[in-house]
N, C-alpha and C positions, 0 to 999 in steps of 0.2 A: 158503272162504266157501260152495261150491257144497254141498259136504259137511256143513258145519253147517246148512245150510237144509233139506236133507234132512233129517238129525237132527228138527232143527223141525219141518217137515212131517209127518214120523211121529210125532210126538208128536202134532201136532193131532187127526191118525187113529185116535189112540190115546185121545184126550179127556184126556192126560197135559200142560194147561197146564204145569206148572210146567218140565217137559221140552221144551215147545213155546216157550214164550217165552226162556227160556234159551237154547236155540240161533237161533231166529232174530233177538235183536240181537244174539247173538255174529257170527251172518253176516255182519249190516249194518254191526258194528262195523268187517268185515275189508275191506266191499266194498261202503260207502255210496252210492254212484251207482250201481249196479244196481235198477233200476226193481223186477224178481222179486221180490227181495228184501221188498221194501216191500208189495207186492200180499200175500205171505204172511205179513206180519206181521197184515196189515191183516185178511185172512180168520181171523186168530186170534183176536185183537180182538174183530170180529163174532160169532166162535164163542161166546165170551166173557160178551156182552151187552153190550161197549162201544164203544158203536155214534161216540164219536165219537173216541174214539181212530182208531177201522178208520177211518173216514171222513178223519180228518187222515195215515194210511198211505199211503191209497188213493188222495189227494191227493194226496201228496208222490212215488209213481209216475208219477203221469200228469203233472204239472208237469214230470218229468224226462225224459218224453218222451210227448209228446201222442199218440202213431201206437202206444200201447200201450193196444189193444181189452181185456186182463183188466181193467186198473184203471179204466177207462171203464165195461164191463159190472158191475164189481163197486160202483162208485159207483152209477149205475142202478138195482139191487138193492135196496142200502139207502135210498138214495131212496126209492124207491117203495112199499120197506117203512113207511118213514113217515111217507106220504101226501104227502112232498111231490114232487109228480107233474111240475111245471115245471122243476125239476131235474132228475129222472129221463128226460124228453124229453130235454134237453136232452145230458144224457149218453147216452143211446141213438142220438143219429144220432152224436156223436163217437165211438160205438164200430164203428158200421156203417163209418163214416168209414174207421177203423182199422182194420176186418178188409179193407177195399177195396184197404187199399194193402199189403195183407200181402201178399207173395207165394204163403205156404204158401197162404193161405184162397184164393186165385185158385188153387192148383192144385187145392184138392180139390174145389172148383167145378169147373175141367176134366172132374178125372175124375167127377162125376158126370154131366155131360153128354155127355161122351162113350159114359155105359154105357148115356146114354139115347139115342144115336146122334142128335145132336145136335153131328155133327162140326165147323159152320162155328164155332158159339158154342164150344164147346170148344177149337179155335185162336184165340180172340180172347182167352178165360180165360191159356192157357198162354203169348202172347207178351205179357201182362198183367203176369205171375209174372216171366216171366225178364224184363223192360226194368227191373223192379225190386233182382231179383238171378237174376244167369245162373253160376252155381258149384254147383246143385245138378244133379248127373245126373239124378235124375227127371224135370227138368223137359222136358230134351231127350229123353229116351226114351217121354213121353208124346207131347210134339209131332213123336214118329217116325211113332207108331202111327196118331195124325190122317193126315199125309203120307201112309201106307202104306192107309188104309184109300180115300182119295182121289183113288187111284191116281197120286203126286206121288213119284215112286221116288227121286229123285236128293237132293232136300230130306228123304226120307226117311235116306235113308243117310247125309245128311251129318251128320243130329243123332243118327245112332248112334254117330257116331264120335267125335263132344260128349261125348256122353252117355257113351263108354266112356273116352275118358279124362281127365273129369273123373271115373269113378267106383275107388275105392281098395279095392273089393270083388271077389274073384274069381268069386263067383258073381253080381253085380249081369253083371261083364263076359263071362263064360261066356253068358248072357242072351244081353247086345248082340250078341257073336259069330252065335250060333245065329240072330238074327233078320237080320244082314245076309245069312245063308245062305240066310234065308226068301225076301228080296228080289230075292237074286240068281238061285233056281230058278224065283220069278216071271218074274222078266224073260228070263232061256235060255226059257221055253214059250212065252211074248209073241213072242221072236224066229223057234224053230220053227215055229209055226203062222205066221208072215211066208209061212216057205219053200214053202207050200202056197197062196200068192197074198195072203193078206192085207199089206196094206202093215205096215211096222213104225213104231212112233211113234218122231219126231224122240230124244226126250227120253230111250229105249230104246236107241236104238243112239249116242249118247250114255254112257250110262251103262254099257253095255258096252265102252265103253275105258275105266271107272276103276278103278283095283284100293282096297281098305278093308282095312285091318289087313294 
């Protein structure tokens, strides 16, 4: 089904309707409760000029699952394309709704808050993501970087260790490696300069008796 949507899809790119529609009810045909599915029939449709086809697609997506932001957004659209604007509201906070509860759109909200050094909002983004779903390694390898930048070492490194293995990538985890190295020559300099009178923090010599990977 994934494969023939594809198909579809390049065909819409291609403005190859006959190519387009072909494959995507062959998709829907394989794998009719997929919400995707529906959302790109329905931008065909629209393509098209049959606005209430797309409309009754684009419907039958989001009836099959309300917390999907494309068929909300794509309803909105046509909406508002024509002019019925009460509708188109209406569909627009359902899809703010649904990008809210998305967890990708909470991460990419993170990281943009975080580049804007906006650490505390950007840990409220990323523990937003993962109570949603916590099986992506990004998720924990950003809310390392928050820890790490907020000088919080130990929660640091515990979400590297998430984050490495949940990740199934050797360079995602070559990463994670190298940055518990980072944390770890942080904290030996932290304890060094102790030895020259400054006191060491609790949370530091602590974390010098855990071992990571």
């Amino acid at each position: 089904a994934l494969l023939f949507s594809n198909k579809g899809v390049d065909g819409l790119k291609e403005d190859n309707f006959e190519k387009a529609f072909h494959y995507l009810k062959l998709a829907i045909s394989h794998f009719p409760n997929n919400p995707d599915m529906w959302v790109n029939l329905g931008a065909a449709y629209k393509a098209q000029g049959q606005r209430k086809l797309a409309e009754q697609s684009f419907l039958q997506a989001f009836n099959m699952r309300d917390r999907n932001n494309l068929a909300a957004s794509n309803l909105e659209r046509l909406y508002r394309a024509q002019g019925q604007n009460a509708k188109a509201n209406r569909f627009a906070k359902k899809a703010e709704r649904a990008r809210k509860r998305n967890p990708y759109y909470q991460y990419q909200v993170a990281l943009k808050q975080f580049s804007d050094s906006e650490y505390d909002q950007s840990l409220k983004s990323i523990r937003r993501a993962i109570r949603v779903y916590d099986e992506d390694h990004r998720f924990f390898g950003l809310r390392s970087k928050i820890h790490f930048v907020k000088k919080r070492y130990i929660p640091a490194l515990k979400d590297l260790e998430k984050a490495y293995i949940l990740s199934k990538e050797e360079s995602f985890r070559m990463e994670y490696q190298e940055r518990v190295k980072t944390i770890i020559a942080r904290v030996e300099a932290i304890a060094q300069n102790a030895e020259a009178g400054s006191p060491i923090p609790a949370e530091t010599v602590r974390l010098l008796d855990l071992d990571f990977f």
